[in-house]
C-alpha positions in Angstrom: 31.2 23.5 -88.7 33.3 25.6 -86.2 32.5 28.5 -88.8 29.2 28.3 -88.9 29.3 28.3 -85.1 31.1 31.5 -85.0 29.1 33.0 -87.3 26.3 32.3 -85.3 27.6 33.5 -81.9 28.3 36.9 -83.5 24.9 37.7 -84.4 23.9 36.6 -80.6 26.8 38.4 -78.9 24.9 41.6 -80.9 21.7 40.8 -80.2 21.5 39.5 -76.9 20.1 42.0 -74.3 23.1 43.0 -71.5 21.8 41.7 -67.9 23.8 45.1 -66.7 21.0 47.5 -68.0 24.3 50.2 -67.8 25.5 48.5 -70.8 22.4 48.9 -73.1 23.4 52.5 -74.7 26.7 51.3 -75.9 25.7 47.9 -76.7 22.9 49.3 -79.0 24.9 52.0 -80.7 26.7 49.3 -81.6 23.5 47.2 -83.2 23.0 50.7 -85.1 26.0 51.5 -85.9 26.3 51.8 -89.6 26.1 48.8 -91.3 27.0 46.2 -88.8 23.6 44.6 -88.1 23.0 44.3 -91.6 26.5 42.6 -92.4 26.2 40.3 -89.4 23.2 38.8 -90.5 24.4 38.9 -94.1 27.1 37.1 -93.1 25.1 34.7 -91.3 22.4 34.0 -94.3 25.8 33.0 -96.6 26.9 31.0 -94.1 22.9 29.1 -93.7 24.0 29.6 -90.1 21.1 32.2 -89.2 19.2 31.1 -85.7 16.2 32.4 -84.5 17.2 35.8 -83.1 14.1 37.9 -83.6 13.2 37.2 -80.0 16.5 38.2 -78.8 15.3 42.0 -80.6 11.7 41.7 -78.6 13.6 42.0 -75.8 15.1 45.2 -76.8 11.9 46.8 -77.6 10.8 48.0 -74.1 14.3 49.8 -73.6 14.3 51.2 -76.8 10.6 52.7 -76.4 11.7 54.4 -73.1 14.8 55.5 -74.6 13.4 57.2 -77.7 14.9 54.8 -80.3 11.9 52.8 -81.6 12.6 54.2 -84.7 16.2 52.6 -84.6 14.2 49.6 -83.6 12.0 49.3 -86.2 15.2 49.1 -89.0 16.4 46.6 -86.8 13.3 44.3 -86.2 12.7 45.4 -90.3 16.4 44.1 -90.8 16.2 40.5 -88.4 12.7 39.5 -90.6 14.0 39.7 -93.6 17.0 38.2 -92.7 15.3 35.3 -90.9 13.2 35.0 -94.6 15.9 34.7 -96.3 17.1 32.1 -94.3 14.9 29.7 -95.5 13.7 30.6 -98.2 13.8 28.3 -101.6 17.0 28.5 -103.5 15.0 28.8 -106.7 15.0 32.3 -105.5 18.5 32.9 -106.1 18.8 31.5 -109.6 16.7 34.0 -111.5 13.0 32.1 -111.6 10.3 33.5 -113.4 8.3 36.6 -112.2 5.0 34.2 -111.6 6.9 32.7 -109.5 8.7 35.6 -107.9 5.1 37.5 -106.8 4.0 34.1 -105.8 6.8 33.4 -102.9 6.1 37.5 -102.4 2.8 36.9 -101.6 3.1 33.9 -99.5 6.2 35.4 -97.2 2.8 37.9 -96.1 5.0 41.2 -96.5 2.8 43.2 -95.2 1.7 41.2 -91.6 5.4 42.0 -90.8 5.6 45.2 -91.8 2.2 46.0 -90.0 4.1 44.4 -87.1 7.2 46.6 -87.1 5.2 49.5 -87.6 2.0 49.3 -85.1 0.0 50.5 -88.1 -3.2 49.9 -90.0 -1.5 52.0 -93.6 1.7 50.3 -94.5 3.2 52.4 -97.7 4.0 50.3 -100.7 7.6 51.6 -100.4 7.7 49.2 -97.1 6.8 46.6 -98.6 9.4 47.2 -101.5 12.3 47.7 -98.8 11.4 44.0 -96.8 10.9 42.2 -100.4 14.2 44.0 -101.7 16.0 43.4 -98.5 15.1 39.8 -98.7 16.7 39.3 -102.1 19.5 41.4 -100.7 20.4 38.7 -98.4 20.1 36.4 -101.4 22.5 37.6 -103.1 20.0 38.1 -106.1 22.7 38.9 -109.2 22.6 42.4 -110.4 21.7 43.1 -114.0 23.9 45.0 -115.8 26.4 47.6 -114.6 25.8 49.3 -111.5 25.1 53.3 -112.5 26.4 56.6 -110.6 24.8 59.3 -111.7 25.5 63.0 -110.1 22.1 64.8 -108.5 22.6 68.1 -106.5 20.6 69.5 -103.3 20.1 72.6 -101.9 20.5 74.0 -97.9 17.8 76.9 -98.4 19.3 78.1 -94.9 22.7 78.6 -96.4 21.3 78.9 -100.0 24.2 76.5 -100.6 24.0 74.0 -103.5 25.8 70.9 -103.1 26.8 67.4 -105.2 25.3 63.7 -104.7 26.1 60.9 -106.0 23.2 58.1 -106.6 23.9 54.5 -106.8 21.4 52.7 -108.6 21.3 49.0 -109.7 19.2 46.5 -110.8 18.2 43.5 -109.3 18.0 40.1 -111.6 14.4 39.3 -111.6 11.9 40.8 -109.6 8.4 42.0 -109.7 9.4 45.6 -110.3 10.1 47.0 -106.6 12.4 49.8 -105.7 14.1 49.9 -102.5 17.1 52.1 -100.7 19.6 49.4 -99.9 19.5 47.9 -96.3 22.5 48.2 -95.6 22.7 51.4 -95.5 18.8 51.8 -93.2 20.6 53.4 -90.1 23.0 55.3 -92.0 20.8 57.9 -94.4 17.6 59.0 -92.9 15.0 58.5 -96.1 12.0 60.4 -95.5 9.0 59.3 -97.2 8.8 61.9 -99.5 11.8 61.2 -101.2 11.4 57.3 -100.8 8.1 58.0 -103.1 9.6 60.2 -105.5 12.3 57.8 -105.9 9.4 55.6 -106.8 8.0 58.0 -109.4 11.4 57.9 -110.8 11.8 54.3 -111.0 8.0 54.0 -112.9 9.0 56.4 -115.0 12.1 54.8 -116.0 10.2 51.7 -116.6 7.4 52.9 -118.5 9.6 54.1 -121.3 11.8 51.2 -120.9 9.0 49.0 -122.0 7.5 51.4 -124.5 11.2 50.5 -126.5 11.0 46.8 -126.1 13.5 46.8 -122.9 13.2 43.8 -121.0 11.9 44.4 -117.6 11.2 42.0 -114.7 13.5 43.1 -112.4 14.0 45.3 -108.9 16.2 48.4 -108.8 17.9 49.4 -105.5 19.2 52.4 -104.9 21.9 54.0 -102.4 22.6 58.1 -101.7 26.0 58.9 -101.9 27.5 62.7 -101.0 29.6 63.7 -103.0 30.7 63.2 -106.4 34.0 61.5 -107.7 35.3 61.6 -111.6 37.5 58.4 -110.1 35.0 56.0 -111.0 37.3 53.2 -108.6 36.5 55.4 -105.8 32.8 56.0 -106.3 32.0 53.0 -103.7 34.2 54.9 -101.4 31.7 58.0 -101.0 29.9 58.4 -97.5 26.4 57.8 -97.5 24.3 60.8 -97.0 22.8 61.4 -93.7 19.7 62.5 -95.0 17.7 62.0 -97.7 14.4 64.4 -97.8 14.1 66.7 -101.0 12.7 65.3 -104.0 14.2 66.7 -106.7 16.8 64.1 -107.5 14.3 62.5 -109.0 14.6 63.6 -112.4 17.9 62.5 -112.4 17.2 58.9 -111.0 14.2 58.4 -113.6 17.2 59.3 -116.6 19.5 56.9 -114.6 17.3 53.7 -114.7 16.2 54.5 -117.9 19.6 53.7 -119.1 20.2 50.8 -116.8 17.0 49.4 -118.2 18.3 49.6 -122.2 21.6 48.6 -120.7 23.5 52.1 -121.7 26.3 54.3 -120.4 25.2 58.0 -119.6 26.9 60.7 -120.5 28.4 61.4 -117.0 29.4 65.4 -117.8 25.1 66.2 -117.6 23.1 67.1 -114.7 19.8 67.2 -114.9 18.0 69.5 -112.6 14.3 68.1 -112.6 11.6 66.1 -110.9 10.0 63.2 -112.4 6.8 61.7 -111.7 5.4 58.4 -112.6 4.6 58.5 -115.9 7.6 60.8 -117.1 6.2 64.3 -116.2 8.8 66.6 -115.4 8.3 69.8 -112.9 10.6 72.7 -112.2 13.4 72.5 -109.1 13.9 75.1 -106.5 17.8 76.7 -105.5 18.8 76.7 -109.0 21.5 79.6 -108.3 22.7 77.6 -105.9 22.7 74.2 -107.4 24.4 75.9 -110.7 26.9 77.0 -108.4 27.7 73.7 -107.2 28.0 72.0 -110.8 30.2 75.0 -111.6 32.7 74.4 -109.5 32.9 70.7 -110.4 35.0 72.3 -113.6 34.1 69.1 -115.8 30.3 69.6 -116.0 29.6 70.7 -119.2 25.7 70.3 -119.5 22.6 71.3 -117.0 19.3 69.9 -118.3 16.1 71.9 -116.5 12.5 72.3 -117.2 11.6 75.2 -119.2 10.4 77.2 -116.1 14.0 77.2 -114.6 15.5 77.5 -117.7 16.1 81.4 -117.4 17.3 81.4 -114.1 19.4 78.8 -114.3 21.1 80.6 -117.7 21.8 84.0 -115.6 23.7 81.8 -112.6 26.0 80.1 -115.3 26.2 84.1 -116.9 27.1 85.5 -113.5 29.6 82.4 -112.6 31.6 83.8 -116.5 30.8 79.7 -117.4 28.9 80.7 -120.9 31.5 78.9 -123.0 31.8 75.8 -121.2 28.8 75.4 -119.3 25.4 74.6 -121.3 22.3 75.2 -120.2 19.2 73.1 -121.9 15.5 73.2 -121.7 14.9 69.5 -121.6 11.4 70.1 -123.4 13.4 71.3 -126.6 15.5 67.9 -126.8 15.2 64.5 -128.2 18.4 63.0 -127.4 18.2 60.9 -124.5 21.9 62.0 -123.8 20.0 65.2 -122.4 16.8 64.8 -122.1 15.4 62.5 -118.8 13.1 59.2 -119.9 9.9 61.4 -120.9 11.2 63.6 -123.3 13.4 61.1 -125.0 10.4 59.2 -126.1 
């Protein structure tokens, strides 16, 4: 009992508003501080020792308009719902129940009344909805499926015309009604734009489409994190920062090939990058900083394969040319291939 007490009064002791209005600029960097919030009140779910605390936000929300951080408080009042959800929610949900009744306890927690809440508006993108039903199951504990799946991606600083390595995370979620979400707990750390949030959608679909055109059982959510960098440790993978930002789309070509093999329950070949966007149903379109992004791979020195579309196929050919990397550096028009080693979801088929 004490324990549960404790746990409690920590989430309080965050939340509370200061009576010294002085105080509430450190007292909320510390609410949005990485993942605190989120482990706080992960903490307190585990421990079914969760009080009513959304209230205790409210009172935040008139400093935090006047102080330009409503978008900081909209994670945070996005965060305390689902939380408070998963509070009480039935512990059939955590054992795996069938995906009838999955979307039926979806539809009845009214996902989008509190996202329309959070956000003050009339459109409320699918993706937001994804993120409060995925965050909900986060807090759960919902089993993953599977082994979790790094797979490398590269972006691109047109100002610098530097090319640069990321790691995505991705993981399924053990039932589900076939969501996608960027994990909670990392909502103030990596800025998602929506653009990316939707092509890490497409991806996802993608993935899934094939999945189930081989018989691969579905029913399930993925969640995904962004990680910079890339390790060949796999024990240290974990270990990589989150990004800061996450606003280009053409990782997704390389997400759609990752949850395609999380979904037949493979390993990928982890010595391939693909450079590619996906769309929904497995359409693949050409990347832009190839040079760069080449560049990048390169000077991983254990890369030995770059899958692209066939309009950035001779580009990206002359930038491993130019680097002297011909003989151990591979360059692939995905179009030509069949293996799914190579090729993303769509041309695997």
């Amino acid at each position: 009992m004490p324990e549960k007490e404790s746990k409690e009064s920590d989430v309080v002791a965050l939340l509370k508003l200061p009576d010294d209005s002085q105080q509430c600029p450190s007292r909320w960097r510390q609410i949005a501080k990485d993942k605190t919030l989120f482990n706080v009140l992960h903490r307190a779910v585990e421990d079914k020792a969760l009080p009513p605390v959304s209230g205790l936000l409210d009172e935040w929300r008139d400093w935090c308009a006047a102080s330009g951080r409503m978008v900081q408080w909209e994670i945070a009042a996005g965060l305390v719902w689902c939380a408070e959800q998963a509070a009480k929610a039935p512990a059939t949900l955590k054992a795996s129940p069938s995906a009838e009744g999955l979307e039926a306890y979806r539809k009845g927690v009214e996902l989008e009344r509190c996202c329309f809440a959070i956000r003050s508006e009339r459109y409320v993108p699918e993706s937001l909805r994804d993120w409060a039903w995925g965050c909900i199951r986060t807090f759960l504990n919902v089993p993953a499926r599977g082994r979790v799946l790094h797979i490398p991606a590269v972006a691109w600083r047109p100002a610098e015309n530097e090319g640069f390595m990321l790691t995505l995370r991705l993981e399924l979620m053990e039932g589900g009604t076939g969501g996608v979400l960027h994990h909670p707990e990392d909502a103030f750390v990596t800025i998602v734009d929506e653009g990316f949030n939707d092509s890490m959608r497409d991806a996802w679909q993608a993935a899934c489409k094939l999945a189930a055109e081989k018989g691969a059982p579905l029913h399930c959510d993925a969640r995904w994190r962004l990680l910079t960098g890339w390790s060949w440790d796999k024990s240290k993978r974990d270990d990589l920062v989150p990004a800061e930002v996450a606003n280009d789309t053409s990782a997704s070509g390389a997400a759609a090939r990752g949850w395609w093999y999380a979904l037949s329950n493979k390993v990928p070949d982890e010595e391939i990058v693909v450079l590619a966007q996906s769309d929904a149903v497995g359409g693949l379109t050409p990347v832009t900083g190839i040079t760069a992004k080449v560049a990048a791979i390169a000077a991983s020195e254990r890369f030995d394969t770059i899958a692209v579309t066939t309009e950035n196929y001779r580009e990206a050919v002359e930038a491993v040319k130019k680097l002297g990397r011909e003989q151990t550096l591979r360059v692939v028009d995905i179009a030509c291939q069949k293996q799914p080693s190579v090729a993303t979801p769509a041309s695997s088929a």
